[in-house]
Backbone as JSON, one array per atom type, in Angstrom:
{
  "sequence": "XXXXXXXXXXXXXXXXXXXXXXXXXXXXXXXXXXXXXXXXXXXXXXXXXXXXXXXXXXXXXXXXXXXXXXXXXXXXXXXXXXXXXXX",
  "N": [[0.82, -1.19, 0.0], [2.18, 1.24, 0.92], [3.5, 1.59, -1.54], [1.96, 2.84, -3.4], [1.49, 5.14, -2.75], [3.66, 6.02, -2.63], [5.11, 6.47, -5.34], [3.34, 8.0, -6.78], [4.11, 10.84, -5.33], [6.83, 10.86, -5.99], [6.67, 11.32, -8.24], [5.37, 13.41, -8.97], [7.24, 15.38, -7.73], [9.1, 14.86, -8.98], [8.75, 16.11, -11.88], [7.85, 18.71, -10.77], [10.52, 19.75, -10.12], [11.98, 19.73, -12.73], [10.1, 21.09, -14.34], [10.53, 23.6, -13.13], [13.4, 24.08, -13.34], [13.85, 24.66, -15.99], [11.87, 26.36, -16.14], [13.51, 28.36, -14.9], [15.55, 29.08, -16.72], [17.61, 31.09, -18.45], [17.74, 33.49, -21.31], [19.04, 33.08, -24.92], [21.31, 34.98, -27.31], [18.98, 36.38, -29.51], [17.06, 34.87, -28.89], [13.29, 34.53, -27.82], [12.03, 36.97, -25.58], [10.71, 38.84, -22.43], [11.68, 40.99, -20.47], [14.09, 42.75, -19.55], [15.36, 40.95, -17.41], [15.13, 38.22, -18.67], [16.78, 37.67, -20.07], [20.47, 36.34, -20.84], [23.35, 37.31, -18.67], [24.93, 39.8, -20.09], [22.99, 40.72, -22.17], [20.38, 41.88, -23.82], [16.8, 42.95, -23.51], [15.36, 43.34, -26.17], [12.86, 45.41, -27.32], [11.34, 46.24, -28.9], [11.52, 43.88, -30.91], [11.12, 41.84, -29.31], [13.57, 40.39, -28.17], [16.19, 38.57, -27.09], [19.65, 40.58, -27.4], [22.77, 41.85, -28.19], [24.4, 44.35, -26.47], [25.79, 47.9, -27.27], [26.68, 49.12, -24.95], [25.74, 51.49, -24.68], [23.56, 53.44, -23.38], [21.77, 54.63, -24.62], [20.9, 55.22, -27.74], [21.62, 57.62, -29.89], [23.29, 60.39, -31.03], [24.38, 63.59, -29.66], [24.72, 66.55, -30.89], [27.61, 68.97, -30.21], [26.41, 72.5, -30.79], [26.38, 76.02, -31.5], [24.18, 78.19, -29.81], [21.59, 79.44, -31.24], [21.22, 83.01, -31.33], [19.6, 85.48, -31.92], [19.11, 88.87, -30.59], [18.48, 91.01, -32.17], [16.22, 90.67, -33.4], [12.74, 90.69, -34.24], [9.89, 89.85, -31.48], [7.62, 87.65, -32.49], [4.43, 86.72, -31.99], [1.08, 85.4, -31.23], [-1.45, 86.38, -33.88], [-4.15, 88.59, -33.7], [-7.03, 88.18, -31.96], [-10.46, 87.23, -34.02], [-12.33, 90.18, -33.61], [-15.27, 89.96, -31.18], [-19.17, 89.47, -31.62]],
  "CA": [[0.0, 0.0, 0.0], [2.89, 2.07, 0.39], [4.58, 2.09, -2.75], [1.0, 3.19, -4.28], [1.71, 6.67, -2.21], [5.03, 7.06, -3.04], [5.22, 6.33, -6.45], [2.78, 9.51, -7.3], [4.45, 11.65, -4.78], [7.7, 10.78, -6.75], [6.29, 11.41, -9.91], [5.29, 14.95, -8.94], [7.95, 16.21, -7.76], [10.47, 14.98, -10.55], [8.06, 16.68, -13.17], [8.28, 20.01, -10.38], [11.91, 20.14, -10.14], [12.26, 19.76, -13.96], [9.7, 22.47, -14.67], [11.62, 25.07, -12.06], [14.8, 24.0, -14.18], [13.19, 24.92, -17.39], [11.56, 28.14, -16.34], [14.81, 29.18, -14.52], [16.55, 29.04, -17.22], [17.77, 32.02, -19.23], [17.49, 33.2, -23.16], [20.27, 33.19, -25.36], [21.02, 35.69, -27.89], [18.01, 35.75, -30.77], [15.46, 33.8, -28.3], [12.27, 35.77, -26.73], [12.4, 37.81, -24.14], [9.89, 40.52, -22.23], [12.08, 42.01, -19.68], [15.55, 42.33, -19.41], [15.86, 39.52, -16.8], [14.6, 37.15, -18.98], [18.09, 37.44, -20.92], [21.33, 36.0, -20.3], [24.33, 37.59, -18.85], [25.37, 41.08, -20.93], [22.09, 40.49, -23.0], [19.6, 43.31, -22.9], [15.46, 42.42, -24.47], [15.55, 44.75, -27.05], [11.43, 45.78, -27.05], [10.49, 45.78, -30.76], [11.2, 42.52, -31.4], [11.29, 41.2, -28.1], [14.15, 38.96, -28.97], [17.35, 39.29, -26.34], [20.51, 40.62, -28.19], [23.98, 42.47, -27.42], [23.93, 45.89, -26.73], [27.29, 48.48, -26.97], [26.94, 49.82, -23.8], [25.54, 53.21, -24.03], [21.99, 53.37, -23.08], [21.04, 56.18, -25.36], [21.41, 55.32, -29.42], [21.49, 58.8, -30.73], [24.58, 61.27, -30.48], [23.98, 65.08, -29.76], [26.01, 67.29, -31.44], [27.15, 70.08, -29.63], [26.61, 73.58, -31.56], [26.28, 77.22, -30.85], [22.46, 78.11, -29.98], [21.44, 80.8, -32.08], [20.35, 84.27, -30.03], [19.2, 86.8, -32.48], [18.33, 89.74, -30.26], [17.74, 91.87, -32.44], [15.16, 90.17, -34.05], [11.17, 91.01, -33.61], [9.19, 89.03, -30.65], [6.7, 86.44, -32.85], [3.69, 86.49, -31.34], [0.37, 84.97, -32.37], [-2.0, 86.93, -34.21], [-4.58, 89.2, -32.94], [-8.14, 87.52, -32.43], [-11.23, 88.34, -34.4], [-13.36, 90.82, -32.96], [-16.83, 89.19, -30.78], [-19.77, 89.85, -32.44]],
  "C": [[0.87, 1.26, 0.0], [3.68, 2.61, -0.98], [3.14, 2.51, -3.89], [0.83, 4.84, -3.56], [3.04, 6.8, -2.45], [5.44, 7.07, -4.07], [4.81, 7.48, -7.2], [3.36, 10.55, -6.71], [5.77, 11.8, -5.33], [7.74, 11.28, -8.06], [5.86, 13.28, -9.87], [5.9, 15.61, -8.55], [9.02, 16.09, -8.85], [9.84, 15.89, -11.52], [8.53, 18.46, -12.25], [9.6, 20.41, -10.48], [12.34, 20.28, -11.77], [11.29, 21.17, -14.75], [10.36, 23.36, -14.18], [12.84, 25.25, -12.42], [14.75, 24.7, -15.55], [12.75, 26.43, -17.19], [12.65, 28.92, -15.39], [15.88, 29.79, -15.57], [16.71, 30.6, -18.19], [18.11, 32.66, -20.72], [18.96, 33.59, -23.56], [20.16, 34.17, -26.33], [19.85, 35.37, -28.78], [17.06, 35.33, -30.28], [14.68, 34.94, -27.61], [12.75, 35.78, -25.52], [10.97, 38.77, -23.85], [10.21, 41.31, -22.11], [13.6, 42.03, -19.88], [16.51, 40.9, -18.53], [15.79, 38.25, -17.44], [15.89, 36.58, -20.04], [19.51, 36.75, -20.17], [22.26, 36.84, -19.92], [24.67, 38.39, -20.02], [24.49, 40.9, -22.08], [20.9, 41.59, -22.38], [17.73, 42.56, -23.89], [15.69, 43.44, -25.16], [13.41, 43.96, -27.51], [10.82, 46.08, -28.36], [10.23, 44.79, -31.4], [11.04, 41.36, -30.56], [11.79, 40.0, -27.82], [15.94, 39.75, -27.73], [18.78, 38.84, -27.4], [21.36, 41.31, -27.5], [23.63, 44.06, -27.34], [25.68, 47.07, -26.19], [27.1, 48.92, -26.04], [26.55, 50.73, -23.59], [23.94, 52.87, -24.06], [21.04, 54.63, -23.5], [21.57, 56.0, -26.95], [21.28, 56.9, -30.59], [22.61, 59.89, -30.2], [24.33, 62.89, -30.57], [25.1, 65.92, -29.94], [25.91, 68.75, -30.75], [27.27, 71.75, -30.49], [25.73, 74.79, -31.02], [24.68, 77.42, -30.77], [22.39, 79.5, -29.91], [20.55, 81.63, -31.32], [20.26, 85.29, -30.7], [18.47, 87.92, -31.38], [17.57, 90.75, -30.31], [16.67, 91.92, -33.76], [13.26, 90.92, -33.77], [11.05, 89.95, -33.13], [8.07, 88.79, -31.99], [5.7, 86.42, -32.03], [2.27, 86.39, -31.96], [-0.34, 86.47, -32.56], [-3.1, 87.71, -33.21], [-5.88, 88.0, -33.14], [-8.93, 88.1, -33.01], [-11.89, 88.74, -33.29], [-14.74, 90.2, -32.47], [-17.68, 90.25, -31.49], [-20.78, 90.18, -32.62]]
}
């Protein structure tokens, strides 16, 4: 009678420990992803394709160039139009 209780109690945890192995595990480059954790080691999700890939290091893809910012003072103030008249 015992080995008809421990046989199922065996059987469910090998299947648990093998699931918890499986969803521990972490994506490799190219494989889905949501979050960033869901990647491996220096792997980032990149969120368009939601596919984890390498990433150079800077956390900003666009470079700002630095140049003089134009101060006409002696320009005219722009300002909107007048409204029409109520009626």
């Amino acid at each position: 009678m015992r080995n008809f209780v421990a046989i199922p109690v065996l059987f469910v945890t090998t299947v648990l420990v093998i699931a918890g192995g499986v969803a521990s595990c972490k994506q490799g480059e190219g494989d889905r992803c949501q979050v960033n954790s869901d990647c491996d080691t220096n792997l980032i999700c990149n969120q368009a394709t939601q596919t984890c890939a390498t990433t150079s290091g800077g956390g900003i893809d666009a470079t700002v160039i630095d140049a003089p910012i134009d101060t006409n003072e002696d320009a005219p103030m722009i300002d909107a139009m007048i409204d029409a008249p109520l009626g």
